[in-house]
DONUGU-473628 format. One line per 2 residues: for each residue x, y, z of N, C-alpha, C, O. Coordinates in steps of 0.02 Angstrom, whole numbers, m for minus. Atoms other than C-alpha are relative to their C-alpha. Layout:
# residues N
X/Y/Z/X/Y/Z/X/Y/Z/X/Y/Z  ...
END
This chain:
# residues 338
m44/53/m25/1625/4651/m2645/6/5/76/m13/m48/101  8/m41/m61/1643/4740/m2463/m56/m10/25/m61/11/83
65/m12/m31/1460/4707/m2434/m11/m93/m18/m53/m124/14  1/72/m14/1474/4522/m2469/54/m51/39/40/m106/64
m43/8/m53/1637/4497/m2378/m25/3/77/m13/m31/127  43/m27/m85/1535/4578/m2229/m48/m77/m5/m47/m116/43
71/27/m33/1389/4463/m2244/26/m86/12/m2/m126/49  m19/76/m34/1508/4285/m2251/48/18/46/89/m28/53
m28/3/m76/1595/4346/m2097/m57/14/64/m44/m2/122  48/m12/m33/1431/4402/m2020/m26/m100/24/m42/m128/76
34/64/23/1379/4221/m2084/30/m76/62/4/m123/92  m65/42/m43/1549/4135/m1988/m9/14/71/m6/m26/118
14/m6/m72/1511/4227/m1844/m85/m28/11/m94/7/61  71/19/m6/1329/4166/m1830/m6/m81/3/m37/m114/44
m25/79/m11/1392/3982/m1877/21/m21/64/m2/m61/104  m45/3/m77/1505/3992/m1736/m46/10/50/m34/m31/94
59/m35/m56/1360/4067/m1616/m42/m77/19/m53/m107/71  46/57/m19/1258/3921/m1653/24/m71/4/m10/m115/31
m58/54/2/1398/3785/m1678/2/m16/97/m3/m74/119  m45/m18/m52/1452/3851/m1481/m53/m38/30/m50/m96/50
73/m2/m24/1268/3861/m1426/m27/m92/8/m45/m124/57  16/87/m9/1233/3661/m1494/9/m31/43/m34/m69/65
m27/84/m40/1348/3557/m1378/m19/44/67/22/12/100  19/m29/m50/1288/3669/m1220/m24/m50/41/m2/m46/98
31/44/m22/1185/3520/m1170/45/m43/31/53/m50/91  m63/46/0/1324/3400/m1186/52/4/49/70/m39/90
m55/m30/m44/1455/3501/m1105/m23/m15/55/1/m64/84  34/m9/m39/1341/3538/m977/m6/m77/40/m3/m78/102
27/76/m42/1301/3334/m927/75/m30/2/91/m55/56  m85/19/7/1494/3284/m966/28/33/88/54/1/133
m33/m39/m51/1539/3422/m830/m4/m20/75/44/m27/113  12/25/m31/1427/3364/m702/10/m84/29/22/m106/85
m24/84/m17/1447/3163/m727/m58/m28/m13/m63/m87/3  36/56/m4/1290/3116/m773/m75/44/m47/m69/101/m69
56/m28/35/1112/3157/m860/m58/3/51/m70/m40/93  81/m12/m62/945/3218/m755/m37/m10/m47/m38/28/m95
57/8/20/811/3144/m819/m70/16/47/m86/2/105  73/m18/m35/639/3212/m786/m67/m61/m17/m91/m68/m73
37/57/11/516/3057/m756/m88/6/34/m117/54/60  47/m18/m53/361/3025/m680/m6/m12/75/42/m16/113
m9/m3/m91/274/3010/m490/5/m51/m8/28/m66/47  m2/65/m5/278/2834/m528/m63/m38/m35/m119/m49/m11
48/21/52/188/2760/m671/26/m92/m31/49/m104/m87  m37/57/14/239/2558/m657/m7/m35/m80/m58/m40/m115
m20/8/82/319/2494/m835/43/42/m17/98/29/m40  m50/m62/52/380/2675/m891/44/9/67/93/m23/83
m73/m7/m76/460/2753/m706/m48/6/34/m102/35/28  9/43/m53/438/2672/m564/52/m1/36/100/m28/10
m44/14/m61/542/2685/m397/m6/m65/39/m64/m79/54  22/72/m56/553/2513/m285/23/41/65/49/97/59
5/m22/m63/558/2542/m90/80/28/3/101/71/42  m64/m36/m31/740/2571/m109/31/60/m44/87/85/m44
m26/m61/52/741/2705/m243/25/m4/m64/51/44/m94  m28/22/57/786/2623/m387/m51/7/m68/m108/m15/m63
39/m21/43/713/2674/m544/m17/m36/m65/27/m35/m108  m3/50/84/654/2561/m703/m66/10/m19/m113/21/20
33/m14/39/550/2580/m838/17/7/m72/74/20/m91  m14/m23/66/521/2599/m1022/39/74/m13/86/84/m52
m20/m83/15/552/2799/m1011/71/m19/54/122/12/39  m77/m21/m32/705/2758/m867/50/m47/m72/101/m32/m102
m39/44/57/769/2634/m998/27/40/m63/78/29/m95  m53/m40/56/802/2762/m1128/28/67/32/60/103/m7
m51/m43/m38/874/2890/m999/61/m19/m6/111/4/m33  m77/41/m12/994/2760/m951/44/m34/m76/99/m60/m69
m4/6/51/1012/2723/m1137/39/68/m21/90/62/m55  m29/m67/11/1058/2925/m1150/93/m20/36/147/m29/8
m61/11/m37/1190/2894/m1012/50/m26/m38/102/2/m56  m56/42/25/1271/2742/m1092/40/40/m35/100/53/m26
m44/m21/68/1305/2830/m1253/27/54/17/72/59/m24  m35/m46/m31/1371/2987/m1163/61/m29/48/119/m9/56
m60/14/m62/1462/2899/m1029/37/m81/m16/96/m91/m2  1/84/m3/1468/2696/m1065/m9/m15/42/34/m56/60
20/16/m55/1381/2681/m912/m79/21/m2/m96/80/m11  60/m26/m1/1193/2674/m903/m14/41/90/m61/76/108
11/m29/m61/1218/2725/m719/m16/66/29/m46/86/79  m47/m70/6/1285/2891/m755/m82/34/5/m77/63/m48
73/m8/m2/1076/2946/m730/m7/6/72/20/m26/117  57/m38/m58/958/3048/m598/m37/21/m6/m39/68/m45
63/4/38/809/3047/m610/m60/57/58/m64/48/119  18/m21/m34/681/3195/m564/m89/m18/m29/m119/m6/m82
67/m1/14/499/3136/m522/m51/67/m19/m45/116/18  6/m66/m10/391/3273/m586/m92/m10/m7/m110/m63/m34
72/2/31/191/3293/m609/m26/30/m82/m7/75/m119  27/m41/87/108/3334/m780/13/71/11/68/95/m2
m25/m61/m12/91/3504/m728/87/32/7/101/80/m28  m34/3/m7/251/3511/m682/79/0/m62/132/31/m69
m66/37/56/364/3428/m827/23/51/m14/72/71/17  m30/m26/41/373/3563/m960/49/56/47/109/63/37
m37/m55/m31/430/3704/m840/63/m23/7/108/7/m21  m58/29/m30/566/3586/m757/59/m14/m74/119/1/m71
m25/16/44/620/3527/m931/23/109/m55/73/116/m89  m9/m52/33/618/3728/m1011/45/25/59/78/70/32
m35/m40/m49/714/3790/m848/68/m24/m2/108/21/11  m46/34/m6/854/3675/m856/4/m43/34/49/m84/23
21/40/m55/788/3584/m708/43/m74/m4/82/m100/35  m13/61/42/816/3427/m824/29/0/m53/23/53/m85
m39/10/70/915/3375/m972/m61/m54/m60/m64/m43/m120  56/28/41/766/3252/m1046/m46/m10/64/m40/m15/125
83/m8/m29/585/3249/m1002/m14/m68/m33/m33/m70/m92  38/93/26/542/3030/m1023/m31/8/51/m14/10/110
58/14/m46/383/3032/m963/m47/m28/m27/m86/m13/18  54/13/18/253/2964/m1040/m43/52/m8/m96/61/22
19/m94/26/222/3156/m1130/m30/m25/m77/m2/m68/m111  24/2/50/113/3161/m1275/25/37/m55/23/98/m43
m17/m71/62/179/3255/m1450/m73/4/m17/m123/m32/m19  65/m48/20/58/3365/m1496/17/65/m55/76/81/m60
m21/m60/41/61/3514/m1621/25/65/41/73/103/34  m17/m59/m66/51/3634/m1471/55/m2/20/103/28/m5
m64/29/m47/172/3575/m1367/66/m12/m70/120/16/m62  m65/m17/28/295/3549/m1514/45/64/m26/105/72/m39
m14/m49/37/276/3718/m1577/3/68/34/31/118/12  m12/m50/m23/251/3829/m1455/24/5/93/9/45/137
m1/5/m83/318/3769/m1280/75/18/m16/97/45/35  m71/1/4/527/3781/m1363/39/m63/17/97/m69/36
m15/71/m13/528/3597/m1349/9/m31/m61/m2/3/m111  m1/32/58/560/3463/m1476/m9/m77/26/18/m96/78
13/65/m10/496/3277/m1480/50/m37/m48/54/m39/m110  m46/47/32/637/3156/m1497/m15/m71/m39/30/m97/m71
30/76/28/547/2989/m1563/m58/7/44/m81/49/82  65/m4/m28/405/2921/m1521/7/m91/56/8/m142/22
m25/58/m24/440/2767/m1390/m48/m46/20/m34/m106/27  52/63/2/267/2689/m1359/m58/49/m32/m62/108/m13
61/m34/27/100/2743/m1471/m64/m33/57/m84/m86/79  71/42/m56/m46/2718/m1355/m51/47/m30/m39/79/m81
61/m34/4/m228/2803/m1349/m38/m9/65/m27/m57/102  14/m43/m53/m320/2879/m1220/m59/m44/25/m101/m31/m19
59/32/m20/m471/2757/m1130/m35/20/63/m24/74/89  40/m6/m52/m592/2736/m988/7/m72/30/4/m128/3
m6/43/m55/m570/2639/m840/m93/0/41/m109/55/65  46/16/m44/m751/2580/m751/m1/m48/67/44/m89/71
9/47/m47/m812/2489/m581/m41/m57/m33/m96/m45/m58  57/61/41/m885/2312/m656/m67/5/23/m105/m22/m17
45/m5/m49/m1029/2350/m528/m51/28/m39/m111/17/m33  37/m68/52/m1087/2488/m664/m20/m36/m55/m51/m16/m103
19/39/84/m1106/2362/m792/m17/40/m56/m72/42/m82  m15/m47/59/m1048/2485/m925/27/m49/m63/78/m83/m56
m49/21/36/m1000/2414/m1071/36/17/m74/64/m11/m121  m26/m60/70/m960/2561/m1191/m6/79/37/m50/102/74
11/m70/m3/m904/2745/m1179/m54/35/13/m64/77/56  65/m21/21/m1070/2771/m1244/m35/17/60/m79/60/59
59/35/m45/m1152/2732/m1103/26/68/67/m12/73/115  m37/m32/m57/m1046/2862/m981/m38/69/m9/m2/119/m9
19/m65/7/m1157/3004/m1003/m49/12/71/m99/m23/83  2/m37/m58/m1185/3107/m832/73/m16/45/98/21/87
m63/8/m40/m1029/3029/m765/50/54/28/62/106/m2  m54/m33/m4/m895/3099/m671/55/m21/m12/56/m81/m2
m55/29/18/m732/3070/m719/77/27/12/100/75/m19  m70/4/m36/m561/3068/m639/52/18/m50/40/m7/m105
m51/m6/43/m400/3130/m731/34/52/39/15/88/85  m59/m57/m32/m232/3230/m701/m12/66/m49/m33/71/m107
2/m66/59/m220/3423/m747/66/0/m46/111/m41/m49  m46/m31/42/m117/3507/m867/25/m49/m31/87/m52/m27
m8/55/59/m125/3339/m1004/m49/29/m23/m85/75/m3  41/20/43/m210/3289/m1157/m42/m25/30/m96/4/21
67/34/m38/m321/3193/m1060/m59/45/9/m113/30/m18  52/m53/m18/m427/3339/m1001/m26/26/m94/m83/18/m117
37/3/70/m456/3379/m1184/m42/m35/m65/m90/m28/m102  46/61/40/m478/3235/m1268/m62/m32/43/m90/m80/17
58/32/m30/m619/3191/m1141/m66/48/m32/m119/30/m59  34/m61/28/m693/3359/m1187/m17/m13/m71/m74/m17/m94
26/20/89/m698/3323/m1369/m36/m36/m17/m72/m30/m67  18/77/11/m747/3141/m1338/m93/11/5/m137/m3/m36
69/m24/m17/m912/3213/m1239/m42/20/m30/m102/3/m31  49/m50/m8/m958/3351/m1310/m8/m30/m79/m62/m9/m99
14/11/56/m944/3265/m1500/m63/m61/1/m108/m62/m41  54/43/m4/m1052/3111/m1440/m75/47/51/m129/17/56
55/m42/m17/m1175/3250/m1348/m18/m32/69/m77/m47/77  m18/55/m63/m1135/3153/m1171/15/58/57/71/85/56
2/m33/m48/m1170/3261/m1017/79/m18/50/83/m79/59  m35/45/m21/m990/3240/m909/11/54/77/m16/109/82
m27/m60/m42/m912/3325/m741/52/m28/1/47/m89/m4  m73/m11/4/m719/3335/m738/16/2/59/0/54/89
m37/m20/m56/m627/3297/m582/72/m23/m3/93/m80/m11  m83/19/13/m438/3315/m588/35/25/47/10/55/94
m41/1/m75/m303/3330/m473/89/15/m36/108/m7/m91  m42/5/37/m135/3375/m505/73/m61/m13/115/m72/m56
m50/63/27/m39/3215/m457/m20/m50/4/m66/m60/43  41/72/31/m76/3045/m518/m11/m42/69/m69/m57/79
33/4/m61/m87/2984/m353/m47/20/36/m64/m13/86  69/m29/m52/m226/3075/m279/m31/m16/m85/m85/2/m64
33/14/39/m301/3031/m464/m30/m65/34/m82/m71/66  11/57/m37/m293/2862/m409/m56/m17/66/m109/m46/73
39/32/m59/m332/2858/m234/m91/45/11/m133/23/50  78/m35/9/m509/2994/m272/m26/m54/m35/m79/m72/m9
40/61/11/m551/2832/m390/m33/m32/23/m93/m44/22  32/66/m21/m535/2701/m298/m53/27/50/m108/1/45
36/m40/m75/m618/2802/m140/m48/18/m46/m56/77/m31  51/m2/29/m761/2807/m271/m20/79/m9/m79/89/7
m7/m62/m21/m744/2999/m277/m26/14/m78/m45/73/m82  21/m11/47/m798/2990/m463/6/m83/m33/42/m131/m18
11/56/51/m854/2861/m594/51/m40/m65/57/m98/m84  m43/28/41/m734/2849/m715/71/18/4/81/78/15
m81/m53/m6/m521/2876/m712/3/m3/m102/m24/m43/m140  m32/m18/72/m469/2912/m891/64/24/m6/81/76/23
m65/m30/12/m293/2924/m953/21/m37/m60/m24/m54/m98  m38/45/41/m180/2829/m1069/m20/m69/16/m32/m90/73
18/72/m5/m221/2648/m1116/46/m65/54/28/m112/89  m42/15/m39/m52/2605/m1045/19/5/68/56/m34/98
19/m43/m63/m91/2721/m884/m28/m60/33/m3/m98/74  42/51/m26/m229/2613/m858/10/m38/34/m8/m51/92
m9/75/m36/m155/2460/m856/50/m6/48/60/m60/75  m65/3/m67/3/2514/m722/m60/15/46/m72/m30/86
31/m10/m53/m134/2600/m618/m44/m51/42/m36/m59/102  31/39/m13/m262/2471/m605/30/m55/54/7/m84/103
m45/28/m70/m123/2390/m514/2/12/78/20/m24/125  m15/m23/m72/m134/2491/m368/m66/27/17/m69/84/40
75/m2/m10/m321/2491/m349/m3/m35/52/47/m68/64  5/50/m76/m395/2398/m166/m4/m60/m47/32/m110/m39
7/80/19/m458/2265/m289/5/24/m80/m35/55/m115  3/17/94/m397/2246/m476/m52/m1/m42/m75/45/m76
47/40/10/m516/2128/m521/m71/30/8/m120/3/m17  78/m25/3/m667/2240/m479/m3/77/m41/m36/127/m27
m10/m57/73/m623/2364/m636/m13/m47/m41/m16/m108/m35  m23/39/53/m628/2342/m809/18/66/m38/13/119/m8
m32/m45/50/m560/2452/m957/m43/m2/m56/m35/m44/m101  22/2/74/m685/2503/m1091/32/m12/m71/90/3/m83
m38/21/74/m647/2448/m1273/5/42/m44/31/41/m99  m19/m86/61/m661/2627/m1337/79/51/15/86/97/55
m50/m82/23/m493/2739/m1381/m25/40/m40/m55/30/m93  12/m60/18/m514/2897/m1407/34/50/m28/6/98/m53
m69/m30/20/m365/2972/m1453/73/m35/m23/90/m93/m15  m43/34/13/m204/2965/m1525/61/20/40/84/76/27
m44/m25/m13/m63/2969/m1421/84/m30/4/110/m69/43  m64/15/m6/109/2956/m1463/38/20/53/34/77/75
m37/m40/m73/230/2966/m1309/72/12/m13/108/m18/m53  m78/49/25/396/2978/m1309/39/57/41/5/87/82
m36/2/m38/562/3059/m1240/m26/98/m36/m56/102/m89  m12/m52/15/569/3275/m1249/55/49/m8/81/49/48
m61/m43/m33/719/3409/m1261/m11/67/m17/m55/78/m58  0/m57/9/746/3587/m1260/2/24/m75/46/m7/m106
m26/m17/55/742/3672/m1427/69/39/m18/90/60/36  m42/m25/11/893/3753/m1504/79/m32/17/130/0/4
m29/32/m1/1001/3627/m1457/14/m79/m36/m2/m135/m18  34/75/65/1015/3498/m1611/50/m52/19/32/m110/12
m27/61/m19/1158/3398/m1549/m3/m36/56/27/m90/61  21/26/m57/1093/3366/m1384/m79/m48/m22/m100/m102/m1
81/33/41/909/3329/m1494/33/m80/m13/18/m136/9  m14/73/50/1012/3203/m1606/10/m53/41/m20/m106/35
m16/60/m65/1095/3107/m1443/m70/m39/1/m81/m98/m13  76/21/m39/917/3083/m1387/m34/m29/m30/m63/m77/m5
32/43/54/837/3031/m1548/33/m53/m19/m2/m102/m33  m57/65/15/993/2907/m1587/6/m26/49/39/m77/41
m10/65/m46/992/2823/m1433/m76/m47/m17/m80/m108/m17  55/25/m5/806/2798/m1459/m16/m41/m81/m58/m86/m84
m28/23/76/847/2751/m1663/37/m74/18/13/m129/7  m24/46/m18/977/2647/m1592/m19/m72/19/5/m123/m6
46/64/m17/863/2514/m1507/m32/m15/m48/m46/m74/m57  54/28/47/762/2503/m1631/50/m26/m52/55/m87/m50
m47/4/52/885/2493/m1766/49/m94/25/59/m142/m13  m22/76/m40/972/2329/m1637/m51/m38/6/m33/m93/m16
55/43/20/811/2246/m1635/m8/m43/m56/m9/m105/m58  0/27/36/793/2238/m1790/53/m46/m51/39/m87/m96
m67/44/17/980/2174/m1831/9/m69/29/43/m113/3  m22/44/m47/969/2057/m1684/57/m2/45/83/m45/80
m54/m8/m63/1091/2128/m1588/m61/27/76/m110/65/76  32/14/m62/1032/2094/m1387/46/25/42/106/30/32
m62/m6/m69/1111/2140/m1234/62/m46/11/121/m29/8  m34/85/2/1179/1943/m1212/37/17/m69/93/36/m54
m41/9/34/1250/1952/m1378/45/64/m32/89/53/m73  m24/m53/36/1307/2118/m1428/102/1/m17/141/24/m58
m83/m4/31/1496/2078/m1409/23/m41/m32/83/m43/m48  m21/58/60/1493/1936/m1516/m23/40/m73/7/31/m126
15/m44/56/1401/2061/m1636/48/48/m41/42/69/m99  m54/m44/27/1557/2162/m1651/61/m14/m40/106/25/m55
m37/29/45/1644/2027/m1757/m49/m20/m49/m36/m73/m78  31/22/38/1505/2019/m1863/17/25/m61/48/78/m64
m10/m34/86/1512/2043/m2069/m54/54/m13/m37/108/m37  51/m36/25/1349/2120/m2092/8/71/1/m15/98/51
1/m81/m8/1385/2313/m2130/m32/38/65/m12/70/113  47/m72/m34/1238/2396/m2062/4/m16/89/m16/26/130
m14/12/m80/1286/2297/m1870/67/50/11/76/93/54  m50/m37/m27/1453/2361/m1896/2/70/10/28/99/58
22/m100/m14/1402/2559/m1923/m39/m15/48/m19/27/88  60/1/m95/1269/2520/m1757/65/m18/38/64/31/75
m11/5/m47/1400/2464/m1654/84/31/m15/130/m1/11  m67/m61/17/1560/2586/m1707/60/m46/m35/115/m19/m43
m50/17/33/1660/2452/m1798/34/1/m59/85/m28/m78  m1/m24/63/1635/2538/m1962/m5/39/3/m51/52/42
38/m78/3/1621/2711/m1989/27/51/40/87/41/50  m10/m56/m61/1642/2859/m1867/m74/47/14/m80/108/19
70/m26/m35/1458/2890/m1815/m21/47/41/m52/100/36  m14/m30/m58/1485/2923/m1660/18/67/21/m10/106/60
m49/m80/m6/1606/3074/m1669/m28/40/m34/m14/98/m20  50/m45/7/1469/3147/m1780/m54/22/58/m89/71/50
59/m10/m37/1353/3140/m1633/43/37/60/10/56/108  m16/m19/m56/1505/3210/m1517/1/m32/50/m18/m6/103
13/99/m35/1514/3020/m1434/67/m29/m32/106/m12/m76  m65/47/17/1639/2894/m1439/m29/m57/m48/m77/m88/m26
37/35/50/1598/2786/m1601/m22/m110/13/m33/m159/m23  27/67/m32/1555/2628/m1463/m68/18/28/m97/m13/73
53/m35/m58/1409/2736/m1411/m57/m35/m4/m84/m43/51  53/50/5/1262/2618/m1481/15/m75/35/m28/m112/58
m5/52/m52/1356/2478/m1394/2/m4/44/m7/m57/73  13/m13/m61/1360/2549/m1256/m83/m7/29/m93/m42/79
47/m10/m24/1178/2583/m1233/m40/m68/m3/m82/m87/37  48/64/m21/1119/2406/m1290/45/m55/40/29/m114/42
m18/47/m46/1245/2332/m1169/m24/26/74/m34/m10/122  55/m20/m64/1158/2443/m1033/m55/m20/m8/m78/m50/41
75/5/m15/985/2426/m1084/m51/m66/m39/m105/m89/m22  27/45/19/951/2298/m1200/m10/33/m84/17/86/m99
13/m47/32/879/2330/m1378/m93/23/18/m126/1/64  82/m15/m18/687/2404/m1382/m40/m43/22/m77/m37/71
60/50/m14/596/2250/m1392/40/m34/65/4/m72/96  m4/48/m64/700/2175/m1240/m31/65/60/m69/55/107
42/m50/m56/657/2352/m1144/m69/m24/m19/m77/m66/25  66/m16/m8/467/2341/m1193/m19/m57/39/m49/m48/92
5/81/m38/456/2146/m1134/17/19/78/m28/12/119  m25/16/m79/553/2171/m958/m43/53/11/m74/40/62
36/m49/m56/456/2327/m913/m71/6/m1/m105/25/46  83/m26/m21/270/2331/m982/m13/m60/m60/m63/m52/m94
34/61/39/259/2160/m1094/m39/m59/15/m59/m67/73  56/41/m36/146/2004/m1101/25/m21/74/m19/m16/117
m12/27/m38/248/1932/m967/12/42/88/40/20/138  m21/m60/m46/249/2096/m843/m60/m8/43/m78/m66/41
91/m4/m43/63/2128/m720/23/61/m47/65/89/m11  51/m43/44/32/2266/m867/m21/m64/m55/m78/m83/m65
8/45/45/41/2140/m986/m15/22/m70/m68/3/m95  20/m42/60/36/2231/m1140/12/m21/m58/73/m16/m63
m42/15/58/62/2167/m1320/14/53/m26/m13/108/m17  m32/m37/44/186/2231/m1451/m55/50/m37/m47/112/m35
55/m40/21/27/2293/m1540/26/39/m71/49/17/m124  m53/m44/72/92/2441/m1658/31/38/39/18/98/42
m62/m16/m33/236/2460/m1546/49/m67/m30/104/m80/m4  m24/39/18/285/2321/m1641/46/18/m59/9/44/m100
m52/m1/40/448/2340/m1766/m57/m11/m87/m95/m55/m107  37/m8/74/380/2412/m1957/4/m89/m25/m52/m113/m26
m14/57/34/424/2243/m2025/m25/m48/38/m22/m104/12  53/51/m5/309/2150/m1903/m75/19/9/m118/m10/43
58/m25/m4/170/2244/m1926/3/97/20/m31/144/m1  13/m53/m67/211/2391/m1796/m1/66/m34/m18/78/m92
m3/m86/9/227/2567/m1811/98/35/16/133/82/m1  m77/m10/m10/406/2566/m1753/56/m18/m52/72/m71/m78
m41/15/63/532/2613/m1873/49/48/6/27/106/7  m55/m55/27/702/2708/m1890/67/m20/m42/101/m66/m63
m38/m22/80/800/2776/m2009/79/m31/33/99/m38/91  m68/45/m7/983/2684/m2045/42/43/41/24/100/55
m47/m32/3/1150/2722/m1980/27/m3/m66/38/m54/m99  m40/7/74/1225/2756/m2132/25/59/m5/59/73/m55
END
């Protein structure tokens, strides 16, 4: 009896250890006033600075999405540019509170960096960018090439795989920030850039001439992107995954930015648990149970973020694709409040 008495007070104290340990995150961004997000050098659509410092994007959009539901202010956000190389350290040091970057999950990286992937916020795959001049008009065809990319990604691997499985002679030139990727391109410094499909289409932007690229029709990879957090911290995880749940979850209700406070006299259950007028959600997540209304009266829901920052109507111009909501095809799907 004495030896099981011991082991549920051992048990209480260990609860408590990791109970304390959870909201560390929380505390921690409460204390200060605000959340550090770790973003990129500037990748237009996801994060992107304008001349006066202002930050927007798909990945700032669910930072400021973090904020809301912590603060009711998407403002409450600071944002640190970082390079690939760069991220995980900044994000494992404390540097940062989330890593939205346009970061790939991977088995590696989930399992052995002490990280955890919160959702997945755009699915893309990995391509090749050419000069039209080359009249390439398949992967295939890229064998002796050199080819442009950032270090310390997937990119550098999946090119490697891509090569050496089609038996395609290649040379590798990489750099560690996406800027000097870029400008070794265009400055014809190698033949091909390779990155994300989505990459592509922000970079191509900032080429001398657009119009004298094109984007092969081969993906090569699969890459899911999406937001990162420290491990061992599950209620700081959950914030991060439920804000990113959240949008999706308002999408598909039809709750919008424009209408969300007319939404809060609505009948339909599953609006009222999304926007705290049912339930106590919230105060499970350690939030005030307005915290999903908060974030889609900061940010919108998903599909209005993907539209304003990298949709048809943007210079990426990207369709929904299978970033499109399970129920119109897409790949995007989360689980209820309930």
């Amino acid at each position: 009896m004495k030896l099981k008495l011991l082991s549920i007070a051992l048990g209480a104290v260990a609860f408590g250890a990791v109970s304390s340990a959870s909201a560390a995150t929380l505390d921690d961004v409460k204390a200060k006033g605000f959340v550090q997000c770790g973003v990129s050098q500037g990748l237009a659509g996801f994060s992107n600075p304008d001349d006066k410092g202002n930050w927007t994007g798909l990945d700032v959009d669910l930072c400021r999405g973090v904020a809301a539901a912590v603060f009711g202010s998407g403002d409450k956000v600071k944002f640190t540019p970082l390079s690939a190389k760069e991220r995980f350290t900044a994000l494992q040091s404390g540097e940062i509170d989330i890593l939205s970057r346009n970061t790939t999950w991977t088995m590696s990286r989930d399992t052995q960096l002490g990280l955890n992937f919160a959702g997945v916020n755009y699915y893309d795959g990995q391509g090749f960018m050419v000069r039209k001049e080359l009249k390439v008009k398949s992967a295939l065809e890229l064998s002796g090439a050199s080819v442009c990319t950032n270090t310390g990604t997937t990119t550098e691997l999946n090119v490697a795989d891509y090569f050496r499985t089609n038996k395609l002679d290649y040379e590798i030139v990489a750099f560690e920030k996406a800027d000097e990727v870029v400008g070794a391109y265009d400055a014809g410094r190698c033949d091909v850039f390779t990155t994300d499909q989505s990459g592509l289409a922000a970079q191509r932007l900032r080429l001398t001439n657009p119009a004298d690229h094109v984007v092969l029709p081969e993906i090569i990879s699969k890459e899911p992107l999406g937001p990162v957090v420290r491990q061992g911290d599950d209620q700081w995880f959950n914030i991060v995954k439920w804000t990113h749940n959240a949008m999706l979850n308002a999408e598909e209700l039809g709750v919008t930015q424009a209408n969300v406070g007319e939404m809060m006299n609505a009948d339909n259950p599953a609006i009222k648990r999304l926007l705290g007028t049912e339930g106590a959600f919230g105060e499970k997540l350690g939030l005030g149970n307005d915290w999903a209304a908060n974030i889609i009266k900061a940010v919108g829901n998903y599909g209005e973020t993907f539209e304003r920052n990298v949709g048809e109507n943007t210079p990426l111009k990207l369709p929904r694709g299978v970033n499109s909501l399970w129920s119109k095809g897409g790949l995007q799907y989360a689980p209820p409040v309930r």
